[in-house]
C-alpha positions as CSV (number, residue, x, y, z in Angstrom):
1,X,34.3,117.2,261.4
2,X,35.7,117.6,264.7
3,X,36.8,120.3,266.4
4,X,37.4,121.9,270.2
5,X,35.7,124.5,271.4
6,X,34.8,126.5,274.9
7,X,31.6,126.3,275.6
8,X,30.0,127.6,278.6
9,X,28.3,124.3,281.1
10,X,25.3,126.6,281.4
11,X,24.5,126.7,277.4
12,X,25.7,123.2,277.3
13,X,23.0,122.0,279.7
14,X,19.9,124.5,278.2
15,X,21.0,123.0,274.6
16,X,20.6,119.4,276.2
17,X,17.2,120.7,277.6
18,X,15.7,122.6,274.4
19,X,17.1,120.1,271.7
20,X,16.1,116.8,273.8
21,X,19.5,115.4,272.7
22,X,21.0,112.6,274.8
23,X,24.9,113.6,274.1
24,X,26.5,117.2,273.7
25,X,27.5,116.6,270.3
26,X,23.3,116.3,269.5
27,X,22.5,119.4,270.9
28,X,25.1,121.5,269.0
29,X,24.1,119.9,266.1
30,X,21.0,120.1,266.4
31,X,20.9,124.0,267.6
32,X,23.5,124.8,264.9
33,X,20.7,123.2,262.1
34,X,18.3,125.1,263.5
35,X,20.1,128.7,263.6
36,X,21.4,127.7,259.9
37,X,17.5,127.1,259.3
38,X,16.2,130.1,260.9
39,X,19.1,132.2,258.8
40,X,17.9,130.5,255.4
41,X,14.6,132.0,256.4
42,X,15.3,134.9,257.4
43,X,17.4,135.9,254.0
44,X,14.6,134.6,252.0
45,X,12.0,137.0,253.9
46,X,14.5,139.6,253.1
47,X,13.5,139.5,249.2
48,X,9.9,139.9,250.3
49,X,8.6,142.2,247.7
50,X,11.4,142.2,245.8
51,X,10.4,139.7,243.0
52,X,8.2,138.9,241.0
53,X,6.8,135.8,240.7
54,X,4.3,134.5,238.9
55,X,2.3,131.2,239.3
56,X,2.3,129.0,236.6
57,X,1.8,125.4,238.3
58,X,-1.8,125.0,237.9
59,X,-1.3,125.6,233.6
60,X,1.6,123.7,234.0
61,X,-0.6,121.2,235.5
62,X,-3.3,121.3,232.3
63,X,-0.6,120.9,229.8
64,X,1.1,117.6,231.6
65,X,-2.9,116.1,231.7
66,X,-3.3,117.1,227.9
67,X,0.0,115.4,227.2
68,X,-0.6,112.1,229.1
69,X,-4.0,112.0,227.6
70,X,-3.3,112.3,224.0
71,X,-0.5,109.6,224.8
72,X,-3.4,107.2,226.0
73,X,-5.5,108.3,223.1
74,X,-2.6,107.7,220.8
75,X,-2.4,103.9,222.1
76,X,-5.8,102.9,222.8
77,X,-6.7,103.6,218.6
């Protein structure tokens, strides 16, 4: 998308210094994915003891293994 916008030269250039981008249009997008990233985070940390979640991946884990190997068994006999 493009747009216009007034940007100040000094942000331009600290952008083009932090982000390591070669052209303006790098920088802001690169600073705009990493405030959008930073947000993502911070909303997340905001349900921080709010939920409850439980860990189910390592029996989750066992039952895929049991599966596959009565598969196997089931061909090799």
């Amino acid at each position: 998308m493009r747009i216009t916008a007034t940007i100040q030269d000094s942000q331009i250039k600290d952008l083009l210094i932090f982000t390591n981008a070669s052209t303006k249009t790098g920088a802001i997008n690169a600073a705009l994915q990493d405030w959008i990233a930073h947000k993502k985070r911070q909303k997340l940390k905001s349900f921080r003891g709010q939920l409850d979640i439980q860990d189910y991946s390592q029996e989750q884990t066992k039952l895929e293994a049991k599966k596959i190997s009565k598969l196997y068994d089931h061909r090799t006999h």
